[in-house]
C-alpha positions as CSV (number, residue, x, y, z in Angstrom):
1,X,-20.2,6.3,73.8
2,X,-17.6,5.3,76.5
3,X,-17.8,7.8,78.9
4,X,-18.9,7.8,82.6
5,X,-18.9,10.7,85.1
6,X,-17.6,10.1,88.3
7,X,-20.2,12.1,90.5
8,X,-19.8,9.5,93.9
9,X,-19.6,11.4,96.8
10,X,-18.0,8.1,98.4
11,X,-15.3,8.1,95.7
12,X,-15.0,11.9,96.0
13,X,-14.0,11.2,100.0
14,X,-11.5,8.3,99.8
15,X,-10.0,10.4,96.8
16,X,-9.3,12.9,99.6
17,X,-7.8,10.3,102.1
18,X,-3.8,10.4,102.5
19,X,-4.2,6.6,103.8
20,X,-4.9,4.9,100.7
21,X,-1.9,2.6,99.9
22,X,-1.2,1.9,96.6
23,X,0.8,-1.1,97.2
24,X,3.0,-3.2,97.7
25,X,2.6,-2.9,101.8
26,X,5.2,-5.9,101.8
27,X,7.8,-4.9,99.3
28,X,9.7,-8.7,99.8
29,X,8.2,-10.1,96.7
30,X,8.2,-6.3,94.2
31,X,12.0,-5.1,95.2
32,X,11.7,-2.4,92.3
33,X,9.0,-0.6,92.9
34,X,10.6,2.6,93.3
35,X,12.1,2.7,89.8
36,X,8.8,0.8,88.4
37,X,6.5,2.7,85.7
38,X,3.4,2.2,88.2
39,X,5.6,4.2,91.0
40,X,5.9,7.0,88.3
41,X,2.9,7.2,86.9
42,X,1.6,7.5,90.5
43,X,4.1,10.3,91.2
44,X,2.8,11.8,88.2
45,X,6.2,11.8,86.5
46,X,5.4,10.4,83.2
47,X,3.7,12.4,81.2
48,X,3.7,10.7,77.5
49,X,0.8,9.4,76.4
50,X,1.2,5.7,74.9
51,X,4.7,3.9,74.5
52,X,5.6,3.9,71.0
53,X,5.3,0.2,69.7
54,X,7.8,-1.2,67.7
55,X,6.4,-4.7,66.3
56,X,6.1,-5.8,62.5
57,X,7.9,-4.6,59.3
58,X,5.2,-2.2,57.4
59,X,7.2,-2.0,54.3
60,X,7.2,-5.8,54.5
61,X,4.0,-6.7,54.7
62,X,2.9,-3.2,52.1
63,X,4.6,-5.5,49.7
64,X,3.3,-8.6,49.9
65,X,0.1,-7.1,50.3
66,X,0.8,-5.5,46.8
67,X,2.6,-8.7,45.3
68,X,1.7,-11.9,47.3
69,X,4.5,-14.5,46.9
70,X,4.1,-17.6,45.1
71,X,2.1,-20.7,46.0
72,X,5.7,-22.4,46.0
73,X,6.7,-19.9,48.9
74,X,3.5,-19.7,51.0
75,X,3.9,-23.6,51.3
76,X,7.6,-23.4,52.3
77,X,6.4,-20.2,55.4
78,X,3.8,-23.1,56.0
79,X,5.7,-26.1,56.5
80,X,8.6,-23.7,58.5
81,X,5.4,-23.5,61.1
82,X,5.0,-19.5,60.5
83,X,2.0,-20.1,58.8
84,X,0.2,-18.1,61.4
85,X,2.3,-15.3,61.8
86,X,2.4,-14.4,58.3
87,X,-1.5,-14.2,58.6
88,X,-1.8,-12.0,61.5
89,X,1.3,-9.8,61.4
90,X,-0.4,-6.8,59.7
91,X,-2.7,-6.5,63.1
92,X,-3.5,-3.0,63.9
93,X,-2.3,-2.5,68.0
94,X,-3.4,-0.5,70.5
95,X,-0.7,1.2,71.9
96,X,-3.1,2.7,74.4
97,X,-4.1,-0.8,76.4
98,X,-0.8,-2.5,75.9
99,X,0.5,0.5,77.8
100,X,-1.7,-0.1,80.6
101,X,-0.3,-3.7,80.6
102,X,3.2,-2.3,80.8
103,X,2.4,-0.5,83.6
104,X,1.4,-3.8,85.5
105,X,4.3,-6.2,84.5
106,X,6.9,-6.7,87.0
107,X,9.9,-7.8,86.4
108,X,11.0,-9.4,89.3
109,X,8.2,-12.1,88.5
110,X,7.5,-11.5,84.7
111,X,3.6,-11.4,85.6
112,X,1.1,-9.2,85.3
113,X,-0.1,-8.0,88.8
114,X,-3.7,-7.3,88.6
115,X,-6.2,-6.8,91.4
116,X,-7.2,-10.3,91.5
117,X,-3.4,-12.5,91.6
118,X,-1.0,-12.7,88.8
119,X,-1.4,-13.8,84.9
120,X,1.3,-14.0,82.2
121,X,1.6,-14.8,78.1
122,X,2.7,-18.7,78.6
123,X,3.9,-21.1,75.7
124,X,0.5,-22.3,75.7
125,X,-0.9,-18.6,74.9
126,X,2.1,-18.3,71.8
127,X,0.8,-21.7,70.8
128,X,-3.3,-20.7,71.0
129,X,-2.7,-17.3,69.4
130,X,0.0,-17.5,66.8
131,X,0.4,-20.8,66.4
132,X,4.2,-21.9,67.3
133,X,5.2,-24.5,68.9
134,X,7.6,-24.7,72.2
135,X,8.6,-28.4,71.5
136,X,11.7,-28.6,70.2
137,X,15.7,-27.4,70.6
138,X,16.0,-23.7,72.0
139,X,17.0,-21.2,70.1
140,X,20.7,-20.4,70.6
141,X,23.7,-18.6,69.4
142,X,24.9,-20.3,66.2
143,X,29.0,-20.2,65.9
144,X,28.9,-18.9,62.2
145,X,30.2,-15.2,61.7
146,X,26.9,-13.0,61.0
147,X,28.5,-11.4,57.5
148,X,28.4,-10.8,53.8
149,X,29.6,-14.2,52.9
150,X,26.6,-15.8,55.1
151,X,23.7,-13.3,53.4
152,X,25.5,-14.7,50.2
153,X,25.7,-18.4,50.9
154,X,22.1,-18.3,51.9
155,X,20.6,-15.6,50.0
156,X,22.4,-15.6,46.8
157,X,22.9,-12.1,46.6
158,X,25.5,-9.9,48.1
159,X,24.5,-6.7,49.6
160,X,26.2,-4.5,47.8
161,X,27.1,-1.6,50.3
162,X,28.3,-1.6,53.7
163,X,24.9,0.2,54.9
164,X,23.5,-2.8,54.8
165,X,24.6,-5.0,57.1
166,X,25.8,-3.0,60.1
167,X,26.8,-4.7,63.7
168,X,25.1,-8.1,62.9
169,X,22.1,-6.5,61.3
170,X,20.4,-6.6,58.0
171,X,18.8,-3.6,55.9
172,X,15.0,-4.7,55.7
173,X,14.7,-2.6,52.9
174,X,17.6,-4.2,50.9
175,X,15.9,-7.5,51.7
176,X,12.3,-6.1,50.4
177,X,13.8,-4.7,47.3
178,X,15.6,-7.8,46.1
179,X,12.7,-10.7,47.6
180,X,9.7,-8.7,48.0
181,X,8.1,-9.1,44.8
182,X,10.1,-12.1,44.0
183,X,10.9,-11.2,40.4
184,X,13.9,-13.5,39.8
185,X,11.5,-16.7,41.6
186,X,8.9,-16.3,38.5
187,X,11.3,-15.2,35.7
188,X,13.6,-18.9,36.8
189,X,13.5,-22.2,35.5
190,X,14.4,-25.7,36.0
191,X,17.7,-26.3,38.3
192,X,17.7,-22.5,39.1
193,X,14.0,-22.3,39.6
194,X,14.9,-24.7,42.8
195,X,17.4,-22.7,44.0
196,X,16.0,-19.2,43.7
197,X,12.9,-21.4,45.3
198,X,14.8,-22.1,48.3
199,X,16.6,-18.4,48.5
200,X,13.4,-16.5,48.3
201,X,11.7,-18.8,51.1
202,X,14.7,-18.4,53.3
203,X,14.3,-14.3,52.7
204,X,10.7,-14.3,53.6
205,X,10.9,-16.4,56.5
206,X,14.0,-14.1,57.7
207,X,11.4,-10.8,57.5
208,X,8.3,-13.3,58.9
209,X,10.2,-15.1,62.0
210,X,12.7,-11.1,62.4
211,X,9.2,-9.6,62.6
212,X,8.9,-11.9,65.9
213,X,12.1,-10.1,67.0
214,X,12.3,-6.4,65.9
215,X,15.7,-4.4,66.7
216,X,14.8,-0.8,68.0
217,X,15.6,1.1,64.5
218,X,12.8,-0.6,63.4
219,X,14.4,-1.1,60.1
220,X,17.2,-3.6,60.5
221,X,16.9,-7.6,61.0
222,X,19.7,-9.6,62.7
223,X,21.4,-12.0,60.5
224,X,21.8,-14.4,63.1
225,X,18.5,-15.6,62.8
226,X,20.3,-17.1,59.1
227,X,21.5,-20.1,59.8
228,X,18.7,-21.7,61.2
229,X,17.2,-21.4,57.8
230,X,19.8,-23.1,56.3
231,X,18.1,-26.4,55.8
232,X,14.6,-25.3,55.7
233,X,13.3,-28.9,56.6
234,X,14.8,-28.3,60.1
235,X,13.3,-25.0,61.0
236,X,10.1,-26.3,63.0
237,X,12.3,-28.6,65.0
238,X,13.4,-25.4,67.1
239,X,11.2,-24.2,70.0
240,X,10.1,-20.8,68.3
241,X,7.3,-20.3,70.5
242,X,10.1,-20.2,73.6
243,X,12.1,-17.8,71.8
244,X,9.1,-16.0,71.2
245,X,8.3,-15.2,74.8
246,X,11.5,-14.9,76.0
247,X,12.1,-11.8,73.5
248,X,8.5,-9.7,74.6
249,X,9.6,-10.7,78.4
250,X,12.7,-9.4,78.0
251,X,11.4,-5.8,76.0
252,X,8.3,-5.9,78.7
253,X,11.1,-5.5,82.0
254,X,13.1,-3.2,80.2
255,X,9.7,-0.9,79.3
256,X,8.5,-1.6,82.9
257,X,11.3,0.4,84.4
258,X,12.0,4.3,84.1
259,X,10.6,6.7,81.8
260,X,11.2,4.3,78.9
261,X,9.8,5.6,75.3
262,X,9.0,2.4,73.6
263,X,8.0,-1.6,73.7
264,X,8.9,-4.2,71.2
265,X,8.4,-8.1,70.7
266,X,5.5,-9.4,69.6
267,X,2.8,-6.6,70.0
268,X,-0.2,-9.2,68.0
269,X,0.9,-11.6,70.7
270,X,0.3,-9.3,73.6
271,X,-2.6,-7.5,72.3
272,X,-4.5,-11.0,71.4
273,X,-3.5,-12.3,74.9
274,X,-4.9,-9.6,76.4
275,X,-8.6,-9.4,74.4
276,X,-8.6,-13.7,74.9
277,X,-8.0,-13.2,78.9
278,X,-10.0,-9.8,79.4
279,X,-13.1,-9.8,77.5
280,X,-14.2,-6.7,78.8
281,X,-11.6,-4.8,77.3
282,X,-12.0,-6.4,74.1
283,X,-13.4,-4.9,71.1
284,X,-16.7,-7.1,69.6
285,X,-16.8,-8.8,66.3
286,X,-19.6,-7.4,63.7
287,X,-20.0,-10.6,63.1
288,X,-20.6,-13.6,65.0
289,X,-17.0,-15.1,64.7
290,X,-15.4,-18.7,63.4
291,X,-13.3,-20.5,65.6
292,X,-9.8,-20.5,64.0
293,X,-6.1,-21.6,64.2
294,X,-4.6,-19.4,65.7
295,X,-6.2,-17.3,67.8
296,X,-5.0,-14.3,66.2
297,X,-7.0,-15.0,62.9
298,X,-10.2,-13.9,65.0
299,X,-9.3,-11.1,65.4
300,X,-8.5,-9.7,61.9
301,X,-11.8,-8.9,60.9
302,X,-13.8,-5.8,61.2
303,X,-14.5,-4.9,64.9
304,X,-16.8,-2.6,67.2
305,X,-15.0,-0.5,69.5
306,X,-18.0,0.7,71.4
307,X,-18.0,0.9,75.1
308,X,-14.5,0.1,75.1
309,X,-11.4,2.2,76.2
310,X,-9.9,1.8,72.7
311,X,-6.3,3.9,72.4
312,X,-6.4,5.4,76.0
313,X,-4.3,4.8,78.6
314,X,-6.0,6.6,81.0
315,X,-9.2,4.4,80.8
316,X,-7.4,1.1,80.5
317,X,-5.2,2.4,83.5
318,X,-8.8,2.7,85.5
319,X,-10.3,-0.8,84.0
320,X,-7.1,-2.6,85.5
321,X,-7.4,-0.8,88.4
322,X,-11.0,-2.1,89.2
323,X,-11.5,-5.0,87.5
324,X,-12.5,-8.3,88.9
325,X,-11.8,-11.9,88.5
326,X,-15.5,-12.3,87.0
327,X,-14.1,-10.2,84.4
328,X,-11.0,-12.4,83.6
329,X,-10.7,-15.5,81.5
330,X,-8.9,-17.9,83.1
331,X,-8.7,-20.4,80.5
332,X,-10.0,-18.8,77.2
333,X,-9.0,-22.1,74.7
334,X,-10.8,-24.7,76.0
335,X,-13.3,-23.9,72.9
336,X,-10.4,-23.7,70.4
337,X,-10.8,-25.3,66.5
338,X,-10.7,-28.7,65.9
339,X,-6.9,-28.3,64.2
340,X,-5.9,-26.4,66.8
341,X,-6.5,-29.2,69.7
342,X,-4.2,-31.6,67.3
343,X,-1.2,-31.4,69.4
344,X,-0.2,-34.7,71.3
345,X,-1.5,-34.2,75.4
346,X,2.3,-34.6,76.4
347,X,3.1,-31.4,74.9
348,X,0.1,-29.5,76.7
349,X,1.4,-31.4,79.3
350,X,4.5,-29.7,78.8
351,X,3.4,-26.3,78.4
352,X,2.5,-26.5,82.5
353,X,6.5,-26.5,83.2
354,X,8.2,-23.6,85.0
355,X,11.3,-23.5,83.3
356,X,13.5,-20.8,81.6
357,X,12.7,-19.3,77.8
358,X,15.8,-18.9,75.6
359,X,16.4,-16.8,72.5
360,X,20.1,-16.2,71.9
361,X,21.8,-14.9,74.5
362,X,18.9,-14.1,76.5
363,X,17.4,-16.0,79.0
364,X,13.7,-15.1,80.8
365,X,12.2,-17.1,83.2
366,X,8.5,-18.5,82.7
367,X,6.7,-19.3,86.1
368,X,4.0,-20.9,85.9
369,X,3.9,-21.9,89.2
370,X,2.5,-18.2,89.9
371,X,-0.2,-18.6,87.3
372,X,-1.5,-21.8,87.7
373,X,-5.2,-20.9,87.3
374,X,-4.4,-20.6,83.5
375,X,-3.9,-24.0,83.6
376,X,-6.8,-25.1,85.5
377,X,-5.6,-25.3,88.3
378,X,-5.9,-24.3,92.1
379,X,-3.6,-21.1,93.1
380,X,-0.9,-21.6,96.0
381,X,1.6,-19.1,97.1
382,X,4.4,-20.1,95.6
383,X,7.5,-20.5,97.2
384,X,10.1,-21.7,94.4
385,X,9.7,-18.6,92.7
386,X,11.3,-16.2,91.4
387,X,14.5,-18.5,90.5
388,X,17.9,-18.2,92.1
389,X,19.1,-16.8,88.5
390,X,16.2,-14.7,87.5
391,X,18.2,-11.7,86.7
392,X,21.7,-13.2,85.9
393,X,21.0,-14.4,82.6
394,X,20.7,-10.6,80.8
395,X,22.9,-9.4,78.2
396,X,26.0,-10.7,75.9
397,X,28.5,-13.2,76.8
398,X,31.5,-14.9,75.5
399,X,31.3,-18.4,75.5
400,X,27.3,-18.3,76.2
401,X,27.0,-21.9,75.6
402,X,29.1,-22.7,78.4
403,X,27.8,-20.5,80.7
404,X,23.9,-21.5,80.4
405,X,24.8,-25.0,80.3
406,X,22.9,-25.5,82.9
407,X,20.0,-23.7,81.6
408,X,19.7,-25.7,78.9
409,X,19.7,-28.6,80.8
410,X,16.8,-27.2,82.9
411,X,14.5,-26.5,80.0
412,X,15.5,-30.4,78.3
413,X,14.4,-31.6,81.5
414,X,10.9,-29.5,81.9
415,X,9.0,-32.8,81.7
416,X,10.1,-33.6,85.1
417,X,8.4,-30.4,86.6
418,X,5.2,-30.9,84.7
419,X,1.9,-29.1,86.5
420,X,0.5,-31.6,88.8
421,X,-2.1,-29.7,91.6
422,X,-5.8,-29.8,92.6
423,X,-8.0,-28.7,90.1
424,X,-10.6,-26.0,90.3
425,X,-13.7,-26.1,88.7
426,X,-14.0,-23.1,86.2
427,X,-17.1,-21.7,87.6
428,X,-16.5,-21.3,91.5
429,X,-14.3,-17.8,91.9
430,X,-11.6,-17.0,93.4
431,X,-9.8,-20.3,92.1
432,X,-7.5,-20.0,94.9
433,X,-6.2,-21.4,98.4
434,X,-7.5,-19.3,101.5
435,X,-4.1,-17.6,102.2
436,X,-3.8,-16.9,98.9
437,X,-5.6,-13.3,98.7
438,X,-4.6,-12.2,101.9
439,X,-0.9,-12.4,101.1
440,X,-1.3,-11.6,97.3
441,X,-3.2,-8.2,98.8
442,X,0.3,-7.4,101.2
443,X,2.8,-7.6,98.4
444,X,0.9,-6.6,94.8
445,X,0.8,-3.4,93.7
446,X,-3.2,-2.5,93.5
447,X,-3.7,1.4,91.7
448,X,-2.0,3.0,88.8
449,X,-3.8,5.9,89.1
450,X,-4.5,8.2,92.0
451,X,-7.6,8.3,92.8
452,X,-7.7,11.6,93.6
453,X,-7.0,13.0,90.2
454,X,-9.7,10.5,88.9
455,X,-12.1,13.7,88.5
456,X,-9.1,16.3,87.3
457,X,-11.1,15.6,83.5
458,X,-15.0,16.8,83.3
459,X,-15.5,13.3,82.4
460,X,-13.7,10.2,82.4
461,X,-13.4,7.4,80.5
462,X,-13.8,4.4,82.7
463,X,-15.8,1.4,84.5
464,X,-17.5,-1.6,83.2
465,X,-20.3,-0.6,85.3
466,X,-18.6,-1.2,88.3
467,X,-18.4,1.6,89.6
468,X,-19.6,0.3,93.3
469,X,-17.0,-2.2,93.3
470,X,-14.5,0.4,93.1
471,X,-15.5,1.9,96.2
472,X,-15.4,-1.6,98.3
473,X,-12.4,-1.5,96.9
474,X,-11.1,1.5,98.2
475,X,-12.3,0.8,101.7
476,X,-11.2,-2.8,101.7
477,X,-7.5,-1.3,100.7
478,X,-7.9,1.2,103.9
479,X,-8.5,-1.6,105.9
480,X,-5.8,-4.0,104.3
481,X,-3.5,-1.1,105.5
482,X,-5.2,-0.1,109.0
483,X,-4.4,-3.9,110.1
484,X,-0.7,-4.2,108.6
485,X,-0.3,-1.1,110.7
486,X,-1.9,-2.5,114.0
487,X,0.2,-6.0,113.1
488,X,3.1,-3.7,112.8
489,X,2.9,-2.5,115.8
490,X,2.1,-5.4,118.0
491,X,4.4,-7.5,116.8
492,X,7.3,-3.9,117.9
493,X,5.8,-4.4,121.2
């Protein structure tokens, strides 16, 4: 059972100590921690459990678990790249640790700030774990009219009532009754079978690639995601994987700030990021697993939740807030399947790049400058991060592709900003420069949860047996503050 008592009489007097700061001391690099979810979960001002996750389309996948589509459209959602994401879209999630995640993502670096330095979902993780690339042109507005005429045109049926399409969004529903089971597919022939071929893959690769993209109704798909199905034989030359990210990045700032009720994006992504990167947090496989493409596939089998803080936030919250860089998985591919180490160096290579992620009108930056011991390599304090534009890029605009001109010219031109830093071998820890904890230690924020209201339960949930680390950790953080203070001081003088 996963349940330890916190009877430590050491634990039991720093939880008394007014002095323990939960970070950031330096507030130069974390601007909004006031209105961060950490800040109020410390104050003890949200009270919810879980957020609600808003991910894949049930009555989707319900029915193509029921009626599985043709061979003829399984190979078209293969050779559109979405192969993977078909596969793994029915993973269950754990609304409990993804929340603890939330509570960790900042959005003034889109990283997660754990006690150790910073990590982030990269490309290379969308690649690894649902298998899509980030080569390719970036996902932008399209300048055809989201309406009837386009579901039509591309679809070959015309919703038949205005509750269907509603500001630039499709009725899943209407989609699943008239695709779903694919009725009119089998029941075709010659000339027609070819063209109902091509309407019914364009229909499940909207509900496949929309499931990548949920709107908050949780029942409604956005028809511009149309014409870039249009000619199906383009559809992997666009950089889904960017699009992708950029999305859950987007959902994961707004969910980081305030009293916010609910995440969406990608919630296999994030869950399969976090059990590849933090094994002890990670349920076990009954059985000894196959390496598979993607990463995701590993993790649809049956699995042993023991000793685990499965669907609670509160132990998750207290894992985080103790765990160690022993305990975190740098670089969790490098024993990946044969077909998934297939793709050409260069766009590995590529995958290093700090540049910005684009899906419509939205723009998230991706710095990997701050995670660079995902890559392999040594960890610097970075000084050309966050960008200039990090937050200027949110929400609609008229004439977008004018105004992110240059944004698109930054990520064409990612090649030139390729990793290129000392490497660290994977077995000497920390896999960083000198200054690099020191500072990292000033301007993080270290707890979630107050210590002192560790032992409000009988028992907790809690600690991967570390349970001594957590106090060194709790004096080190008194004396991180004790010499800021002093510093403080003599520098007034």
């Amino acid at each position: 059972m996963y349940d330890v008592k916190l009877d430590v009489s050491m634990m039991e007097y720093m939880a008394q100590q007014e002095s323990i700061h939960p970070g950031p001391i330096d507030r130069c690099l974390l601007t909004r921690q006031d209105e961060h979810r950490s800040q109020l979960v410390w104050d003890g001002k949200i009270t919810r459990g879980h957020l609600r996750l808003r991910s894949n389309f049930k009555s989707y996948w319900d029915k193509v678990a029921r009626f599985p589509p043709p061979s003829a459209v399984i190979e078209g959602i293969r050779n559109a790249g979405f192969f993977g994401v078909y596969h793994t879209a029915t993973m269950k999630h754990d609304a409990g640790l993804i929340t603890a995640f939330v509570d960790r993502w900042r959005p003034e670096t889109h990283t997660f700030h754990l006690r150790f330095g910073e990590a982030t979902v990269t490309v290379e993780d969308v690649y690894y774990i649902l298998g899509l690339h980030s080569t390719g042109r970036p996902v932008i507005l399209a300048g055809e009219v989201a309406n009837t005429a386009l579901v039509h045109e591309l679809l070959g049926v015309a919703p038949d009532s205005e509750t269907v399409i509603a500001k630039g969004l499709l009725h899943i529903p209407w989609l699943v009754d008239h695709f779903g089971t694919c009725d009119r597919l089998k029941e075709a022939t010659g000339d027609v079978y070819e063209i109902e071929l091509l309407y019914h893959i364009r229909a499940h690769l909207l509900l496949i690639i929309g499931s990548l993209f949920p709107n908050s109704s949780g029942n409604r798909i956005p028809i511009r995601l149309l014409p870039y199905l249009r000619d199906l034989d383009e559809v992997r030359t666009y950089s889904w994987g960017s699009a992708c990210l950029a999305f859950l990045y987007s959902r994961l700032c707004s969910a980081s700030i305030g009293d916010v009720a609910e995440l969406s994006g990608s919630m296999t992504l994030l869950q399969v990021w976090i059990y590849e990167h933090c094994t002890g947090l990670a349920p076990r496989q009954r059985d000894h697993h196959i390496m598979q493409h993607p990463r995701a596939l590993r993790w649809m089998v049956p699995l042993n939740a023991v000793d685990v803080p499965t669907h609670s936030v509160r132990g998750a919250r207290y894992e985080l807030d103790f765990m160690n860089e022993a305990s975190f998985k740098w670089r969790p591919y490098l024993d990946s399947a044969p077909d998934a180490m297939m793709i050409p160096d260069h766009d590995l290579a590529l995958m290093t790049a700090p540049c910005p992620l684009i899906y419509m009108e939205t723009v998230e930056w991706c710095y990997t400058d701050r995670v660079t011991r995902q890559f392999g390599f040594l960890q610097t304090i970075t000084t050309t991060s966050p960008h200039p534009g990090h937050c200027s890029f949110h929400g609609r605009r008229k004439h977008w592709h004018f105004t992110l001109e240059r944004v698109i010219d930054i990520w064409e031109s990612r090649e030139e900003h390729i990793m290129a830093a000392p490497k660290y071998h994977p077995i000497v820890l920390p896999a960083c420069v000198d200054q690099y904890l020191s500072w990292y230690n000033r301007v993080t924020r270290r707890l979630i949860i107050k210590p002192r209201i560790w032992r409000q339960e009988e028992s907790f949930q809690g600690s991967q047996g570390h349970l001594p680390m957590a106090v060194s950790f709790l004096l080190f953080n008194f004396h991180i503050v004790l010499h800021y203070t002093f510093y403080c001081h003599y520098m007034r003088s």
